[in-house]
C-alpha positions as YAML, in Angstrom:
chain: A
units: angstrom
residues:
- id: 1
  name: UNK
  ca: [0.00, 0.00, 0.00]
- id: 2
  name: UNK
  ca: [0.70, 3.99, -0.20]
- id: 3
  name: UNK
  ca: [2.85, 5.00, 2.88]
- id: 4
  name: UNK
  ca: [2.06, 8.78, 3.22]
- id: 5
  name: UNK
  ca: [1.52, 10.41, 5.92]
- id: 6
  name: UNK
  ca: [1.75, 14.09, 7.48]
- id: 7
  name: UNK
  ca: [-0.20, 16.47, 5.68]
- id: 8
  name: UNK
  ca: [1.67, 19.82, 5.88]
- id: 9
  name: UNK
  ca: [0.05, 23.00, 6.15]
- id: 10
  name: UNK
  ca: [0.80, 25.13, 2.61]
- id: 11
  name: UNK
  ca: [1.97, 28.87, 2.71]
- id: 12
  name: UNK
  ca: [0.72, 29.32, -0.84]
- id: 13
  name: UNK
  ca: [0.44, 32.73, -0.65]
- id: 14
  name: UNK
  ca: [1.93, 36.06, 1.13]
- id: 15
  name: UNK
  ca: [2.38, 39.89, 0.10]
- id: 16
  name: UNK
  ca: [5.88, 38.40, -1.68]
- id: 17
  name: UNK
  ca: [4.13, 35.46, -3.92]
- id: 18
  name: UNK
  ca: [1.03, 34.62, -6.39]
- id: 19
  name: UNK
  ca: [-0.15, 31.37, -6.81]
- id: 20
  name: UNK
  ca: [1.09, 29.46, -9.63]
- id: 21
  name: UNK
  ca: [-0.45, 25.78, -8.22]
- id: 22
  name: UNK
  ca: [-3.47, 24.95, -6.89]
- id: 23
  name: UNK
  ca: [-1.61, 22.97, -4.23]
- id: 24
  name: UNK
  ca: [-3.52, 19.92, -2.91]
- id: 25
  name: UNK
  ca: [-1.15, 18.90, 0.30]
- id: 26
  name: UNK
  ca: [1.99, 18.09, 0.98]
- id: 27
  name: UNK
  ca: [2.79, 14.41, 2.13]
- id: 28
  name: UNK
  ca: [5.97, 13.07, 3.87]
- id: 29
  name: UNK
  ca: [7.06, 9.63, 2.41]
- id: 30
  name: UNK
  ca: [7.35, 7.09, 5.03]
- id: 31
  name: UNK
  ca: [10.51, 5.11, 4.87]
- id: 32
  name: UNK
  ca: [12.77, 3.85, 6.84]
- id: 33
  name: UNK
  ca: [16.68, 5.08, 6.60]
- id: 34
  name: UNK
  ca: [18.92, 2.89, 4.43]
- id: 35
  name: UNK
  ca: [21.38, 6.04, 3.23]
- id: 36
  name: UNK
  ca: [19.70, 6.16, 0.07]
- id: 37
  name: UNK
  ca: [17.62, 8.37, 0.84]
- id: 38
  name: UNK
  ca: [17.29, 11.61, -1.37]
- id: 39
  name: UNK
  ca: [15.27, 11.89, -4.35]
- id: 40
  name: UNK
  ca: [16.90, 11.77, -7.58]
- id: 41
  name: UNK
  ca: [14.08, 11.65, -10.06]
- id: 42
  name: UNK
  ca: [10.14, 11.32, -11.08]
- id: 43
  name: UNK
  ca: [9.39, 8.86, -13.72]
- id: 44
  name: UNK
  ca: [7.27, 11.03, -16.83]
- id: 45
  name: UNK
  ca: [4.23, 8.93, -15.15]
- id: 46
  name: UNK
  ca: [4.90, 9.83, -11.66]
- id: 47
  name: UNK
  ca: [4.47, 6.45, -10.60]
- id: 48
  name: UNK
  ca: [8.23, 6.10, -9.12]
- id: 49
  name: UNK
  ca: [10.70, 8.03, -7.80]
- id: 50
  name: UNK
  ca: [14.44, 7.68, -7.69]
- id: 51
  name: UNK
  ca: [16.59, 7.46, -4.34]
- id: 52
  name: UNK
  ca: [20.21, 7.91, -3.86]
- id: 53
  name: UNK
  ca: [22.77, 8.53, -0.96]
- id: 54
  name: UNK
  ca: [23.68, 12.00, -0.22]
- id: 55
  name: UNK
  ca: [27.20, 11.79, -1.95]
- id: 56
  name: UNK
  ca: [25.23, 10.75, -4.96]
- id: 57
  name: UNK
  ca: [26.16, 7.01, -4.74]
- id: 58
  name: UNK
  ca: [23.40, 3.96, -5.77]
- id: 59
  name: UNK
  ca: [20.38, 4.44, -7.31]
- id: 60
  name: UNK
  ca: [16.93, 2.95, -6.24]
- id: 61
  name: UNK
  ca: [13.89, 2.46, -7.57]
- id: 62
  name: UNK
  ca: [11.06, 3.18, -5.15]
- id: 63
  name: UNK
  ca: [7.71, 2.28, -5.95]
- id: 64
  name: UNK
  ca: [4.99, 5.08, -4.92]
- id: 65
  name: UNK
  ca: [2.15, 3.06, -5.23]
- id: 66
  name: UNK
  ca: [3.66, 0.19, -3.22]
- id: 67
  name: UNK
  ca: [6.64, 1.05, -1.08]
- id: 68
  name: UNK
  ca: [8.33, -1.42, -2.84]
- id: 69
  name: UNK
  ca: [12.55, -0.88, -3.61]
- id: 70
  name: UNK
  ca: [14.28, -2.11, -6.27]
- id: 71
  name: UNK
  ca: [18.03, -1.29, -6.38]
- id: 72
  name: UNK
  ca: [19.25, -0.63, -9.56]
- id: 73
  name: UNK
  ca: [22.59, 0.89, -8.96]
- id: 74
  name: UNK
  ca: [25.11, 0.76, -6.09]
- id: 75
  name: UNK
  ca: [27.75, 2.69, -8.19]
- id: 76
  name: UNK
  ca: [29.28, 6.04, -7.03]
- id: 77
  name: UNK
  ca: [27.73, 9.17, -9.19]
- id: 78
  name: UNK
  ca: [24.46, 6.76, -9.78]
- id: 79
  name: UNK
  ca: [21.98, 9.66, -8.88]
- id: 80
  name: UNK
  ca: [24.00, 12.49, -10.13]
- id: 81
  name: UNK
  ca: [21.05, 13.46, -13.21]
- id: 82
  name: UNK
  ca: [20.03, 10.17, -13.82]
- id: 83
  name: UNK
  ca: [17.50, 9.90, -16.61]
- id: 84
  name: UNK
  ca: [14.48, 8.34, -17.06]
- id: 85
  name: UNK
  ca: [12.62, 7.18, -20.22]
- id: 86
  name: UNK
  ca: [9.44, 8.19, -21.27]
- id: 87
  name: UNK
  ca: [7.44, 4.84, -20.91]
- id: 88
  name: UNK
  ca: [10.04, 4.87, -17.64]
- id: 89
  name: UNK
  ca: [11.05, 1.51, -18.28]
- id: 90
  name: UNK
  ca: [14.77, 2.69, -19.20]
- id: 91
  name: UNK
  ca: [16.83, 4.43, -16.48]
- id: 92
  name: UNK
  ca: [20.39, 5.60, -17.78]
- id: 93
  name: UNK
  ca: [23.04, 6.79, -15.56]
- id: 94
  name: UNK
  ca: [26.69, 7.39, -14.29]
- id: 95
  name: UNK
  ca: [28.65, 5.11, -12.53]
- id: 96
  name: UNK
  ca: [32.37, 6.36, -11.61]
- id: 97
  name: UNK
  ca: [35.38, 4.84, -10.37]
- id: 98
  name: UNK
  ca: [38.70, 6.47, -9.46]
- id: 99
  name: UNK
  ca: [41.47, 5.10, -10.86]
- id: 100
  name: UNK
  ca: [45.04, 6.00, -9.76]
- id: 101
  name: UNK
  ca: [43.90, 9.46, -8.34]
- id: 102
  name: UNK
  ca: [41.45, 10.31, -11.78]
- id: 103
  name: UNK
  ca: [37.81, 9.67, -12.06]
- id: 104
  name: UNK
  ca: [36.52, 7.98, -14.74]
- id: 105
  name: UNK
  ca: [32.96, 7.61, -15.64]
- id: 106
  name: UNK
  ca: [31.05, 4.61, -17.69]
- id: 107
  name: UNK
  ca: [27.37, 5.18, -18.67]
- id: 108
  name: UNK
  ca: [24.80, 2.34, -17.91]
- id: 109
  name: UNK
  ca: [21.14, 1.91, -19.24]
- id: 110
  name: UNK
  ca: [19.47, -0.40, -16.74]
- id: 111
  name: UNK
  ca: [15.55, -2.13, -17.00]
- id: 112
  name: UNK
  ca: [13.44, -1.35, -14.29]
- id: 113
  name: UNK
  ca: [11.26, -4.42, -15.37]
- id: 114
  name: UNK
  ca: [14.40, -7.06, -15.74]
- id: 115
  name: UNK
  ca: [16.92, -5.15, -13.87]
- id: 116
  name: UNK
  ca: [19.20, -6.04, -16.66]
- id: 117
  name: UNK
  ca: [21.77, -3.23, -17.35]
- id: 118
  name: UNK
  ca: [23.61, -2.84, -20.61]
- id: 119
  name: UNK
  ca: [27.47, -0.50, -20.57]
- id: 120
  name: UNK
  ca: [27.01, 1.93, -23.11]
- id: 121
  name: UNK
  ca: [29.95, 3.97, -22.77]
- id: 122
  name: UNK
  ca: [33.18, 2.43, -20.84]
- id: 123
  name: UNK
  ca: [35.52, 4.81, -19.16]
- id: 124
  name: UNK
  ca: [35.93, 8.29, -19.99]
- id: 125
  name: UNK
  ca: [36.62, 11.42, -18.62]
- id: 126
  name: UNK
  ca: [34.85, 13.61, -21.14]
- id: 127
  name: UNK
  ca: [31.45, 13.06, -20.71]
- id: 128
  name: UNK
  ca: [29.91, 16.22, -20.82]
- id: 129
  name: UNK
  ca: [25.76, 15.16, -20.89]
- id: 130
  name: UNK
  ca: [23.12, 11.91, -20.74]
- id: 131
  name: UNK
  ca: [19.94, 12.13, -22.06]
- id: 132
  name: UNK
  ca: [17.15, 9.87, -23.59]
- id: 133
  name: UNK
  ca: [15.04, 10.63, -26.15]
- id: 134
  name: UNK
  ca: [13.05, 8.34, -28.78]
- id: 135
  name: UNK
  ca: [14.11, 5.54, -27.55]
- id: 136
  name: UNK
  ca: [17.66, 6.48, -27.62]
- id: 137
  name: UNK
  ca: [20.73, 7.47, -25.33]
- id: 138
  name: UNK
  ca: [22.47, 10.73, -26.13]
- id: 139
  name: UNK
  ca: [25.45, 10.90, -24.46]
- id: 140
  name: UNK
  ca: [27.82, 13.92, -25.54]
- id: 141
  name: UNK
  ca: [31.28, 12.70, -24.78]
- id: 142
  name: UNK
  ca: [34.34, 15.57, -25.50]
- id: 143
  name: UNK
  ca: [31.59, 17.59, -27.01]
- id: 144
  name: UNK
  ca: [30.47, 14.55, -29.11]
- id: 145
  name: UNK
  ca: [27.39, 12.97, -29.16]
- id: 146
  name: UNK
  ca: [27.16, 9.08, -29.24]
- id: 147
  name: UNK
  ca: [23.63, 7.52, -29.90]
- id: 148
  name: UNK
  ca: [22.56, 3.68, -28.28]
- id: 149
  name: UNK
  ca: [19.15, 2.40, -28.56]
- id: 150
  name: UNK
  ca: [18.50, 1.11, -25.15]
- id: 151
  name: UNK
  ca: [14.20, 0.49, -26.18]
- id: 152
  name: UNK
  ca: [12.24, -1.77, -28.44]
- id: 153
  name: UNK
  ca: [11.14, 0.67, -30.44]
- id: 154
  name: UNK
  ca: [12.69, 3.97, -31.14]
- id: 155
  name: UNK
  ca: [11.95, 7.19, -33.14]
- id: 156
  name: UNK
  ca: [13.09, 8.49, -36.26]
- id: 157
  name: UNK
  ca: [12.04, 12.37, -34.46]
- id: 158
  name: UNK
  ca: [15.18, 14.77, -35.07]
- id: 159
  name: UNK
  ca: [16.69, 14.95, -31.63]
- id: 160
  name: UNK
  ca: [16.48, 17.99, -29.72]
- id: 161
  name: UNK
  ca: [18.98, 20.59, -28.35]
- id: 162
  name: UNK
  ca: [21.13, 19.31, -25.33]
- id: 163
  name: UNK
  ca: [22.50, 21.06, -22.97]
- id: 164
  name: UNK
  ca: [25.81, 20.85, -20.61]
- id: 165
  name: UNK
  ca: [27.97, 21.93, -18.44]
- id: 166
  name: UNK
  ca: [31.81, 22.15, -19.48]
- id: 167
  name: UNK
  ca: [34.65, 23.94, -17.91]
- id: 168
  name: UNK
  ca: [31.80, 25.89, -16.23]
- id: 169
  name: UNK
  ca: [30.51, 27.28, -19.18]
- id: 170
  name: UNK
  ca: [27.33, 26.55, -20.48]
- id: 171
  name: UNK
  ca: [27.32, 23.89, -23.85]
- id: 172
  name: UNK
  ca: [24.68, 23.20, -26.30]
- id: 173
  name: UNK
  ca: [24.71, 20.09, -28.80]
- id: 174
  name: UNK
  ca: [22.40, 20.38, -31.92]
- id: 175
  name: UNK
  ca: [22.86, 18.57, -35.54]
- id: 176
  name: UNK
  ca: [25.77, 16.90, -33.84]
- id: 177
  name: UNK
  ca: [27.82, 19.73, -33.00]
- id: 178
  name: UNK
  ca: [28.52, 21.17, -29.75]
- id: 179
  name: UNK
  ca: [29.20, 24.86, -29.06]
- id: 180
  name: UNK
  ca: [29.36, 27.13, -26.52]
- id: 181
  name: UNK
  ca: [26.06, 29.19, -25.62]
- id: 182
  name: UNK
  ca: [26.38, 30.98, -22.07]
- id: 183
  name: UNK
  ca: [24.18, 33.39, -23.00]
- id: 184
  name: UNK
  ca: [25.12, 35.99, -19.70]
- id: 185
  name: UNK
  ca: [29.13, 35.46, -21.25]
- id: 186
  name: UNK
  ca: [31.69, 33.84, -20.71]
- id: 187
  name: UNK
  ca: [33.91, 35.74, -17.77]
- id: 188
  name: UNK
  ca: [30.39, 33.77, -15.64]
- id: 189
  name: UNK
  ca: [30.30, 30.40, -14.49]
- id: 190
  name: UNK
  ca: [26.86, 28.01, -15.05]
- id: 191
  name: UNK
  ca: [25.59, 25.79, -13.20]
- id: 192
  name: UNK
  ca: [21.82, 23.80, -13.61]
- id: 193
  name: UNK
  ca: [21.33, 23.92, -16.99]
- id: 194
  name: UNK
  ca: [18.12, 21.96, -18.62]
- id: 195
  name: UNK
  ca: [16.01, 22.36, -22.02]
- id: 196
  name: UNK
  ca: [12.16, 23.05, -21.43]
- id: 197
  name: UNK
  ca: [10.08, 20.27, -22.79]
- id: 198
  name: UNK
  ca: [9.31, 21.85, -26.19]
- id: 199
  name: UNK
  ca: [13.36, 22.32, -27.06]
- id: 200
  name: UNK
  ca: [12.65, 26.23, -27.47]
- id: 201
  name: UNK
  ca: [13.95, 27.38, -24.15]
- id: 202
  name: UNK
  ca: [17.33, 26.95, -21.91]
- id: 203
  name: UNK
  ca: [16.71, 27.39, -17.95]
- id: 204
  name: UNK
  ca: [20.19, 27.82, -16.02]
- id: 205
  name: UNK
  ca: [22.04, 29.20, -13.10]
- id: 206
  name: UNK
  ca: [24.99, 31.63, -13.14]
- id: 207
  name: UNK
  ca: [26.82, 31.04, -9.73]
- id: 208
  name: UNK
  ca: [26.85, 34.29, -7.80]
- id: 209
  name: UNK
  ca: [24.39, 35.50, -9.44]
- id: 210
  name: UNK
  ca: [20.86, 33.54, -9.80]
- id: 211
  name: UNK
  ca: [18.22, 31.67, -12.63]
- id: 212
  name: UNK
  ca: [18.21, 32.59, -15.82]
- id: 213
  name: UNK
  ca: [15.87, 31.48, -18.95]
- id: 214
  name: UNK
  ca: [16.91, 32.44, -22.32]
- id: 215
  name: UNK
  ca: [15.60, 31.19, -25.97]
- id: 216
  name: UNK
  ca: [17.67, 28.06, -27.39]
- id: 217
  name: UNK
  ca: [19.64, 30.04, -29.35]
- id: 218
  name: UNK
  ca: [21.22, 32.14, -26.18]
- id: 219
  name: UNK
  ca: [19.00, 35.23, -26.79]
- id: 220
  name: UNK
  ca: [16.18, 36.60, -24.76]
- id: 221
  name: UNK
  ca: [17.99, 36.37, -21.49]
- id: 222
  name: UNK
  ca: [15.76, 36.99, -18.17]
- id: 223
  name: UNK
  ca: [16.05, 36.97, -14.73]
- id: 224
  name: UNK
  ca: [14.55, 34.48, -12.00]
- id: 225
  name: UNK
  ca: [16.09, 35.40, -8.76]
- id: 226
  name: UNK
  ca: [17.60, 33.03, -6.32]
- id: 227
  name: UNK
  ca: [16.06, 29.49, -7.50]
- id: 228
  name: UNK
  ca: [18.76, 26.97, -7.28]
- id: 229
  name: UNK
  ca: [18.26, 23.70, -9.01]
- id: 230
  name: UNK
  ca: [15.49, 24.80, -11.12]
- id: 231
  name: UNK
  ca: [13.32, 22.28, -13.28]
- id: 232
  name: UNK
  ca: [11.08, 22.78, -16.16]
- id: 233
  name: UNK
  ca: [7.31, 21.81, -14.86]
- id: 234
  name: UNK
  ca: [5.81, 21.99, -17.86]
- id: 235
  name: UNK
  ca: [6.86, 25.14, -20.96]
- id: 236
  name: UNK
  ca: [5.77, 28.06, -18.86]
- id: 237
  name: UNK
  ca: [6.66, 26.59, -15.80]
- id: 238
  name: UNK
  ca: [9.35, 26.33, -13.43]
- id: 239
  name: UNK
  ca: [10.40, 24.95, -9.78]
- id: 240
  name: UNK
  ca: [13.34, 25.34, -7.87]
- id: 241
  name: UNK
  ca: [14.83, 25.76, -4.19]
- id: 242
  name: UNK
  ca: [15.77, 28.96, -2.44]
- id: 243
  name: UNK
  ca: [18.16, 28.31, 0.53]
- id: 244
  name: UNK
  ca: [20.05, 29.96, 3.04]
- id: 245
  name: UNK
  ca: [23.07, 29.21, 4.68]
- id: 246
  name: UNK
  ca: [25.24, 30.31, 7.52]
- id: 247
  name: UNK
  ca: [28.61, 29.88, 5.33]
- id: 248
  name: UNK
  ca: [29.18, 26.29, 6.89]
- id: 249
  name: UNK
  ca: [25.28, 24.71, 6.92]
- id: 250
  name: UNK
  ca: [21.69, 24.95, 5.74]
- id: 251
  name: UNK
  ca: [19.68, 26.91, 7.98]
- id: 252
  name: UNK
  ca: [16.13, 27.25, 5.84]
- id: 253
  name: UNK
  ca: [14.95, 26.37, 2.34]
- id: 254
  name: UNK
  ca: [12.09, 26.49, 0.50]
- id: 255
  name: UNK
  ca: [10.62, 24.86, -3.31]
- id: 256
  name: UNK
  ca: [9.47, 27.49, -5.29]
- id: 257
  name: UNK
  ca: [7.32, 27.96, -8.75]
- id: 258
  name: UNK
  ca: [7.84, 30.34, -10.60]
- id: 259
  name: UNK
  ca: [6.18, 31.47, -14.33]
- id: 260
  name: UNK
  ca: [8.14, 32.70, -17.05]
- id: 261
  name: UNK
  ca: [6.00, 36.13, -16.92]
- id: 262
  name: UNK
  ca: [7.48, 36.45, -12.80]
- id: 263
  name: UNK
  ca: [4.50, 35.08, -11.03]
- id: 264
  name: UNK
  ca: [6.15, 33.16, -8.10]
- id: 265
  name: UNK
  ca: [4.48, 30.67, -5.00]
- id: 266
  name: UNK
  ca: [6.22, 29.23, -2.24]
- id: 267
  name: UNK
  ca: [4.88, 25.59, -2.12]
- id: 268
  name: UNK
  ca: [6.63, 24.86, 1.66]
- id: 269
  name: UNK
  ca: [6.45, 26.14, 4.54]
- id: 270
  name: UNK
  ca: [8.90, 27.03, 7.24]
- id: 271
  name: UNK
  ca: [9.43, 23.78, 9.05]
- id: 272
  name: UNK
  ca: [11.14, 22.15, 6.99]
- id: 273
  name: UNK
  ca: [14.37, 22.58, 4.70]
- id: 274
  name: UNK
  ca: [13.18, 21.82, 1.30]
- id: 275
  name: UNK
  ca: [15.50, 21.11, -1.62]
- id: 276
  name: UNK
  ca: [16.19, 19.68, -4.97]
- id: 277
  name: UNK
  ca: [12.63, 19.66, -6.12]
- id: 278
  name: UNK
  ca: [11.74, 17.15, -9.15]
- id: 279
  name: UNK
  ca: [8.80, 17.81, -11.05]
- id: 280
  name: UNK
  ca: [5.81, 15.75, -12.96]
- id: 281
  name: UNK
  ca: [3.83, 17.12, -15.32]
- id: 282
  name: UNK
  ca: [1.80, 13.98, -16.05]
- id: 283
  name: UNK
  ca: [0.82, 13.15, -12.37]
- id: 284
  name: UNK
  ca: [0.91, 16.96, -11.04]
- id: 285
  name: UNK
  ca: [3.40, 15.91, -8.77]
- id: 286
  name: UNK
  ca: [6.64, 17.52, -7.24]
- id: 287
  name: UNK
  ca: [9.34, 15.60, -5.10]
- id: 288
  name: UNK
  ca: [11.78, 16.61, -3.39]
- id: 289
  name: UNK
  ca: [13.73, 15.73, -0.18]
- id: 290
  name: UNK
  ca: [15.05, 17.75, 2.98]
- id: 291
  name: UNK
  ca: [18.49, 18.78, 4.21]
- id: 292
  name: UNK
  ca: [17.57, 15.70, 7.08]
- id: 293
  name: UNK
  ca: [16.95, 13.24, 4.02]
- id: 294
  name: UNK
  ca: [13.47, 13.21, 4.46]
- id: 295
  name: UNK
  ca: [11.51, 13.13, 1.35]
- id: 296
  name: UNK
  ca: [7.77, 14.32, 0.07]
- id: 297
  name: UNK
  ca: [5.54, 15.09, -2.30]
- id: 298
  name: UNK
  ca: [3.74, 18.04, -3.43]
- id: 299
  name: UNK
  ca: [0.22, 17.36, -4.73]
- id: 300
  name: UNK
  ca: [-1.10, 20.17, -7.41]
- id: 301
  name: UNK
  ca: [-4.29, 20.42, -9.30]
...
């Protein structure tokens, strides 16, 4: 059955913040503590979330319906942006190793129905981005992009933009080629970078400074604030984390949506320290965990 409990009490609204959701509740998962604890993903059909430790090692499946686990990964860098497939039967992903002092990273496509995992790229130090689409793995190694089919059936769709984060600059990869696109310049640094959903937008993060959206091509450039780890909700929509720290620890955080016309809601309240939120469209669902490793969902109409 559906462990959920603790209904939360929703600040939707104050003389700082619109509403954006029509926010349902907000439930605390109930599981017990195995250090793989902090949400890594939704599935497109919100019907799992991913899990991993808080130094981004393993990767687990965790059934929201059921409460069931399934461990898919134990590998170090496992739940650092993990994707998921459409039909969410497909979950690609990192897994490092250090090897005399240098890291080296393989990418691995595992089954969440078998739990059979294929290697689809062995040991490199260049990867610069993972992501699934049609069917296919894109992974852009040394600014090149190498395709594996890891479905049954793929499309024969023209793949869309992808973005990346090299050398702290941000990278996009269309037709095949990679170029740089930090649309604020270069002397900045980038951080958070994702596509929306309909490939005609970039959302991103320029460290010291704060979100950013800009048109794929770099140009229409506007400001968000402080929303760290922002995701694309749906093509008007985004939802990120504002925290504050005491220069050595977390003292509050909050999830935040935001439109792309500056409407913004705080979906959490005070009590807790919210962060890394994960969006799903499909189920109207946001995850996320808490500084403690605690983890809940956000329930929107």
């Amino acid at each position: 059955m559906k462990k959920l409990l603790l209904s939360l009490a929703v600040f939707a609204s104050s003389s700082a913040f619109a509403q954006v959701f029509d926010v349902a509740s907000v439930e605390k998962l109930d599981m017990s503590a195995t250090g793989v604890n902090y949400v890594a993903g939704i599935s497109p059909k919100g019907d799992y979330i991913l899990l991993t430790g808080s130094s981004l090692e393993g990767l687990v499946k965790y059934d929201l319906a059921t409460g069931r686990r399934d461990v898919l990964s134990t590998a170090l860098g496992a739940g650092n942006d993990a994707k998921i497939s459409a039909d969410g039967k497909n979950v690609v992903y990192r897994e490092d190793k250090i090897v005399k002092g240098l890291r080296y990273t393989d990418v691995v496509d595992v089954n969440t129905t078998t739990g059979v995992s294929t290697r689809l790229l062995k040991s490199t130090r260049n990867l610069n981005a993972i992501n699934l689409q049609g069917g296919r793995a894109m992974m852009v190694n040394g600014g090149r992009i190498t395709q594996k089919r890891v479905a049954k059936t793929v499309s024969n769709a023209s793949v869309a933009p992808i973005v990346s984060i090299d050398n702290r600059q941000l990278m996009i990869t269309k037709n095949g080629t990679t170029s740089v696109l930090s649309p604020n310049g270069t002397q900045h640094s980038y951080i958070w970078a994702s596509v929306s959903p309909d490939g005609t937008k970039v959302c991103y993060y320029v460290c010291g400074v704060g979100c950013y959206v800009s048109s794929i091509d770099g140009n229409d450039v506007k400001y968000y604030g402080i929303l760290r780890a922002a995701q694309w909700y749906d093509n008007n929509t985004i939802v990120g984390m504002k925290d504050v720290d005491d220069g050595h620890t977390i003292i509050a955080s909050s999830i935040i949506a935001m439109t792309l016309e500056g409407k913004s809601q705080c979906l959490t309240d005070n009590s807790l320290k919210a962060m890394y939120p994960y969006p799903c469209r499909e189920a109207k669902k946001i995850v996320f965990s808490t500084y403690e490793g605690e983890n809940y969902i956000i329930n929107v109409k």
